[in-house]
FIMI-859858 format. One line per field, with one value per residue (C-alpha): residue number from 1; residue in one letter; x, y negated, z negated. Coordinates in Angstrom, 1 decimal, decimal comma. Layout:
// residues N
seq = [NUM ...]
type = [A ...]
c1 = [X ...]
c2 = [Y ...]
c3 = [Z ...]
END
This chain:
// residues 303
seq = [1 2 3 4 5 6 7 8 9 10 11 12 13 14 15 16 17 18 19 20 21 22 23 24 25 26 27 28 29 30 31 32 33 34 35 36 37 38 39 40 41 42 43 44 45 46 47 48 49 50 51 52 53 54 55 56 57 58 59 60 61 62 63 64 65 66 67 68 69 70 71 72 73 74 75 76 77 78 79 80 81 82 83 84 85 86 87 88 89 90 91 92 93 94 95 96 97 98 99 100 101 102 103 104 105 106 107 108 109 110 111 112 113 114 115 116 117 118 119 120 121 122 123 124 125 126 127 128 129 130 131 132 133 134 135 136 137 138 139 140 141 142 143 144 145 146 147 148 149 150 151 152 153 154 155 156 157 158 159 160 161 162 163 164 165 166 167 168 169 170 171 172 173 174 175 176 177 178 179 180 181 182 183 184 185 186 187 188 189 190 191 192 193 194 195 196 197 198 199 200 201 202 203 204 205 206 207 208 209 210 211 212 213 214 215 216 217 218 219 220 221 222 223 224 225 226 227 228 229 230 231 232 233 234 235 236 237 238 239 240 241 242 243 244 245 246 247 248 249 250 251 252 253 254 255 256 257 258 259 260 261 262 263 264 265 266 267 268 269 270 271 272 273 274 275 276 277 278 279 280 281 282 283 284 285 286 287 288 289 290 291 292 293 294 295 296 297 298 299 300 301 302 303]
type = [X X X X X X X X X X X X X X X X X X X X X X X X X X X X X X X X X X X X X X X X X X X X X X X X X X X X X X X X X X X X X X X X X X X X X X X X X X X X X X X X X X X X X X X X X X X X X X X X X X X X X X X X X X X X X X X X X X X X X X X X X X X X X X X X X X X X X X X X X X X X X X X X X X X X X X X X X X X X X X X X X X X X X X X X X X X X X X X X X X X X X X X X X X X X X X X X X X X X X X X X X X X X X X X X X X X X X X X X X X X X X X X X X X X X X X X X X X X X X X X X X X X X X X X X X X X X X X X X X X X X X X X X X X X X X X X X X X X X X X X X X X X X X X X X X X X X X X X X X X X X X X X]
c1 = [-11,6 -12,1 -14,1 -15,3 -15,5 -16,5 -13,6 -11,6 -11,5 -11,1 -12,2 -9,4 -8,2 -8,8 -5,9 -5,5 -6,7 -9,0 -8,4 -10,9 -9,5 -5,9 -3,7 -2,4 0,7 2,6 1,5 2,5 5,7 6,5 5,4 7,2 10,3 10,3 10,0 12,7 15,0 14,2 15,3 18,7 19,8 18,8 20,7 23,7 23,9 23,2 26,3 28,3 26,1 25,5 22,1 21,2 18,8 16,8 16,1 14,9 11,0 10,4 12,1 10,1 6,9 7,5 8,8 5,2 3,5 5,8 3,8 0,7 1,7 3,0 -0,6 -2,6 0,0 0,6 -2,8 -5,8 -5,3 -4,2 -7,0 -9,2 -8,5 -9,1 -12,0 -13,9 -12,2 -12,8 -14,9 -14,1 -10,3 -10,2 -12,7 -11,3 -7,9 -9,5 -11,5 -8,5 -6,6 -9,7 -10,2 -6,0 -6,1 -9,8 -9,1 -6,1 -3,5 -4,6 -5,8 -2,5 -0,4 -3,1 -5,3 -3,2 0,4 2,3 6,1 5,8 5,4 6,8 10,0 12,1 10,9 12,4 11,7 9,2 7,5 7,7 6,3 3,4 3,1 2,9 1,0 -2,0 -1,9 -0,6 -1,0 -4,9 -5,9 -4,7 -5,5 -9,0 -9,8 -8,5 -10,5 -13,7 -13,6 -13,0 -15,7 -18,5 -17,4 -16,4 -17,3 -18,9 -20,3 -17,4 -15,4 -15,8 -12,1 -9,8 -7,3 -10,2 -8,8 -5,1 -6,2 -8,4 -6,0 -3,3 -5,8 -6,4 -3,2 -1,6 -4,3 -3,6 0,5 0,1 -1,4 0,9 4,0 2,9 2,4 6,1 7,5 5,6 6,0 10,3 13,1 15,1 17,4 16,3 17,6 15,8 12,9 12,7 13,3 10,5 8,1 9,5 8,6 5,7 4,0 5,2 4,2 0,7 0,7 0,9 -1,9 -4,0 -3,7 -3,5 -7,2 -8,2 -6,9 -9,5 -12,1 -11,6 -11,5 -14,6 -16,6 -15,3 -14,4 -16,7 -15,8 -13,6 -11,7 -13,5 -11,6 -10,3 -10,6 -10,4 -6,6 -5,6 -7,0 -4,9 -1,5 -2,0 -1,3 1,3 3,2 3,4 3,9 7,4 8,2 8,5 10,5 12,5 13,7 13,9 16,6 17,9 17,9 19,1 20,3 20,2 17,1 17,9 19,4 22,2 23,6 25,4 25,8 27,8 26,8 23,6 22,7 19,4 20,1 19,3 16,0 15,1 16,0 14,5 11,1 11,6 12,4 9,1 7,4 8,7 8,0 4,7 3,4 5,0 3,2 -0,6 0,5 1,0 -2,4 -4,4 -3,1 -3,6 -7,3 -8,5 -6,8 -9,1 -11,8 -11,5 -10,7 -13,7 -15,8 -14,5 -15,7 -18,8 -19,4 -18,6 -21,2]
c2 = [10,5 12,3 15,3 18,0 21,8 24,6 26,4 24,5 26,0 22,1 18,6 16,9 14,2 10,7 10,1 13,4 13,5 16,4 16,6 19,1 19,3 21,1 18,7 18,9 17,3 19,5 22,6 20,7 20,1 23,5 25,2 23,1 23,3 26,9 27,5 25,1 26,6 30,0 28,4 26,6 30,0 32,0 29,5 30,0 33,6 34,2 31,9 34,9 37,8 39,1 40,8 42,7 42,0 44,7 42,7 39,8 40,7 42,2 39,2 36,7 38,4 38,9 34,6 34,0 35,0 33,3 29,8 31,1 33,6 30,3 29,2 31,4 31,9 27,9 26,5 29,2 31,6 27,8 26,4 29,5 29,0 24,9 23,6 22,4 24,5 23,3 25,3 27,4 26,7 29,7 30,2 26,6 28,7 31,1 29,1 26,8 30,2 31,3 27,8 27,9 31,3 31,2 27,2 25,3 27,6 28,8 25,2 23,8 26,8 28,1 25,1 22,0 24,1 21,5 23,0 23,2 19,9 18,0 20,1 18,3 14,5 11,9 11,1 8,6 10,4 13,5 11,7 10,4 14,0 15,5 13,4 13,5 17,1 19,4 16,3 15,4 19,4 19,8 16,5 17,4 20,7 20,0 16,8 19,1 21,5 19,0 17,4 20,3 22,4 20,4 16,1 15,1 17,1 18,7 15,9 15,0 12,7 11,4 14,1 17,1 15,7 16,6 20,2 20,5 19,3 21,3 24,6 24,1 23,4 26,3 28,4 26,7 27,1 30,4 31,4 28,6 30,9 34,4 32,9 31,8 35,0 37,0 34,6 34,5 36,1 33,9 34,8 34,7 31,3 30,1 31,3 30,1 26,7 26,9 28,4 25,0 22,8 24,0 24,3 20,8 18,9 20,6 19,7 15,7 16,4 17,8 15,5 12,6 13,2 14,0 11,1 8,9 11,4 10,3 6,4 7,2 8,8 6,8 3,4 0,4 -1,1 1,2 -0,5 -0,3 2,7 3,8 7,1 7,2 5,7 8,3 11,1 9,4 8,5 12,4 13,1 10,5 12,1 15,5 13,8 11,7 14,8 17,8 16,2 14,5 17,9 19,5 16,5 16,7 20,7 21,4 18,4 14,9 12,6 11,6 13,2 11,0 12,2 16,0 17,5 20,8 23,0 23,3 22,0 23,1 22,2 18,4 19,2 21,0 17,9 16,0 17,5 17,6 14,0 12,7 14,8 13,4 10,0 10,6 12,3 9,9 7,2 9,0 9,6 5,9 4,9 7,3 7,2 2,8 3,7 6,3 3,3 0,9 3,4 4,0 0,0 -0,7 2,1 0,7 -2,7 -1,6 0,0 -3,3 -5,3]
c3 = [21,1 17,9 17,3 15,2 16,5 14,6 15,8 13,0 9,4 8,7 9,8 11,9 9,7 10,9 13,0 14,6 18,5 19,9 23,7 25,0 28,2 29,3 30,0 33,8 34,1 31,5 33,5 37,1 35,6 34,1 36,9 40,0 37,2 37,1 41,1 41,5 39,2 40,6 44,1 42,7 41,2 44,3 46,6 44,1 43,8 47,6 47,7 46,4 47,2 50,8 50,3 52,9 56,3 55,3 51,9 53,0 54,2 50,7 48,7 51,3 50,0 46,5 46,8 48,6 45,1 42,6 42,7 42,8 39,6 38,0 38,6 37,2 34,3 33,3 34,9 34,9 31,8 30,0 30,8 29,5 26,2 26,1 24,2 27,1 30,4 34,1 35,6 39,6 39,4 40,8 43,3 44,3 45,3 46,6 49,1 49,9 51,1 53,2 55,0 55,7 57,0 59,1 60,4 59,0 60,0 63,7 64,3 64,1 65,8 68,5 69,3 68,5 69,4 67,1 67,6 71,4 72,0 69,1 67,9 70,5 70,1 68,2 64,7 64,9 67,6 65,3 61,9 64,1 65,8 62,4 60,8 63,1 63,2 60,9 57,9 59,0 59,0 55,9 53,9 55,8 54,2 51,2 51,1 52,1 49,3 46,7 48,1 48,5 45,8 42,8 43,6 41,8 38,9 38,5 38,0 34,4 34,0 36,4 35,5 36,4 40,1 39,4 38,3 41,3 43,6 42,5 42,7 46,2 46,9 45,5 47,2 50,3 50,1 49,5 52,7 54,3 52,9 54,1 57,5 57,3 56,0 58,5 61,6 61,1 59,5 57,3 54,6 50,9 50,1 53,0 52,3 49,2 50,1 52,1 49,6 47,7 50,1 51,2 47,8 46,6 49,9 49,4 46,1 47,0 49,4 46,6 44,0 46,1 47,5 44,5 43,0 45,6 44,7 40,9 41,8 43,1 41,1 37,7 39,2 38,6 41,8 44,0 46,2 50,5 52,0 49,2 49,4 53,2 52,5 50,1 52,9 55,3 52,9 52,3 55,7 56,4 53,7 54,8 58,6 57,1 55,2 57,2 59,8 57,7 55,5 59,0 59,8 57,1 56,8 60,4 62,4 62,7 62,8 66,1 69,5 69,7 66,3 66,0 63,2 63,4 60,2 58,9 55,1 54,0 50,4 51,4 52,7 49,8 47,2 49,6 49,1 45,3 44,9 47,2 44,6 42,0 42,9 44,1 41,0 38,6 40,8 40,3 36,4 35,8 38,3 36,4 32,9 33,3 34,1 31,7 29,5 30,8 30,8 26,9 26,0 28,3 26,0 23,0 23,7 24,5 20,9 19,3 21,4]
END
């Protein structure tokens, strides 16, 4: 896609791309680098360092607003300044954070009452637990907002559903984190694991329903259920997830294993690498079908 706009002093030369858009995955990857960076050198100071109990509220809140700052640093002021920005990123985080704090949050801890009844279960009873719980609420609202406030106007390439995705879900994390810091005490590495996890986790959520929005909207024949399946995979992720860095965190995965000394390190590179591989998966479906999109467009001009 080559074009001309008058903000050059010169015509592009022939071979030279104009993307109007800001491309997502640089900022995604800059941003969850930086938080986990922050968390890998806060783990290996407090190591070393006894900071004291008095410390650790403060440092929980100031940790609550380092991915949203990443955010709006690498994702919102960015996209500002592209040629052709996405429009409501914001108000999209904003309205994630309201719908967590007014139904996601209290619906899972006052109505549902998730750790009362599932904390001491197996595993598979647990991934099931959490997955038609805590996993459906939130794949639910996210789904909803995408869905009301942006599908399908303001979906104008199958990446626009990776930066909306990620907006609610850093809007929703953020909430998600406050309630953590407020609702325990943990010490600073802790917590920041948990701002980690949380954030990531939420992040697969995000951009996997938007990815089903996209398929949607752009797909000459989207596959039946298709967007149902990518509400649901949503929520089986975080459902396998948060027991599985709890197990892997604090004990074993099943009652008849002890484990002596805790390891939250593990849970923590456990939640980066499902990321990882969950991201990299979306990058290749989407980047094979905006191929197929342009070789499609392409065709078409020749007919």
């Amino acid at each position: 896609m080559t074009a001309y706009q008058s903000r050059f002093i010169t015509p592009p030369t022939e071979q030279e791309e104009i993307y109007p858009y800001r491309r997502v995955w640089p900022s995604i990857i800059v941003e969850n680098g930086a938080l986990f960076g922050l968390v890998i050198i806060l783990f290996a100071v407090t190591r070393f360092v006894s900071i004291p109990a008095r410390f650790h509220f403060p440092i929980g809140i100031v940790l609550c607003f380092v991915p949203i700052g990443l955010w709006l640093i690498f994702s919102y002021y960015r996209e500002r300044s592209a040629i052709q920005p996405r429009q409501n990123l914001l108000l999209v985080a904003i309205i994630s954070a309201l719908a967590a704090n007014a139904i996601g949050i209290p619906l899972v801890d006052d109505v549902l009452q998730v750790e009362r009844w599932l904390s001491l279960q197996n595993a598979i009873n647990r991934i099931v637990g959490y997955t038609f719980t805590l996993g459906l609420v939130q794949s639910m609202i996210v789904y909803l907002i995408l869905r009301y406030l942006i599908w399908p106007d303001g979906f104008r390439s199958r990446f626009d559903a990776i930066a909306y995705g990620a907006a609610v879900a850093t809007g929703y994390a953020f909430v998600t984190n406050l309630h953590f810091v407020f609702s325990t005490t943990s010490a600073p590495d802790i917590a920041a694991m948990t701002v980690f996890d949380n954030s990531v986790i939420l992040q697969i959520t995000g951009i996997l329903v938007g990815y089903g929005l996209s398929e949607v909207r752009f797909s000459l024949r989207p596959m039946v259920l298709l967007l149902t399946s990518t509400v649901a995979l949503s929520a089986l992720v975080s459902g396998i997830a948060i027991p599985i860095r709890a197990g892997l965190s604090n004990a074993g995965l099943s009652p008849l294993v002890s484990i002596s000394s805790t390891n939250p390190i593990l849970g923590f590179f456990f939640s980066a690498v499902i990321f990882v591989v969950v991201s990299a998966g979306l990058a290749f479906l989407l980047n094979t079908a905006q191929r197929r999109d342009i070789e499609a467009a392409a065709e078409d001009e020749n007919l």
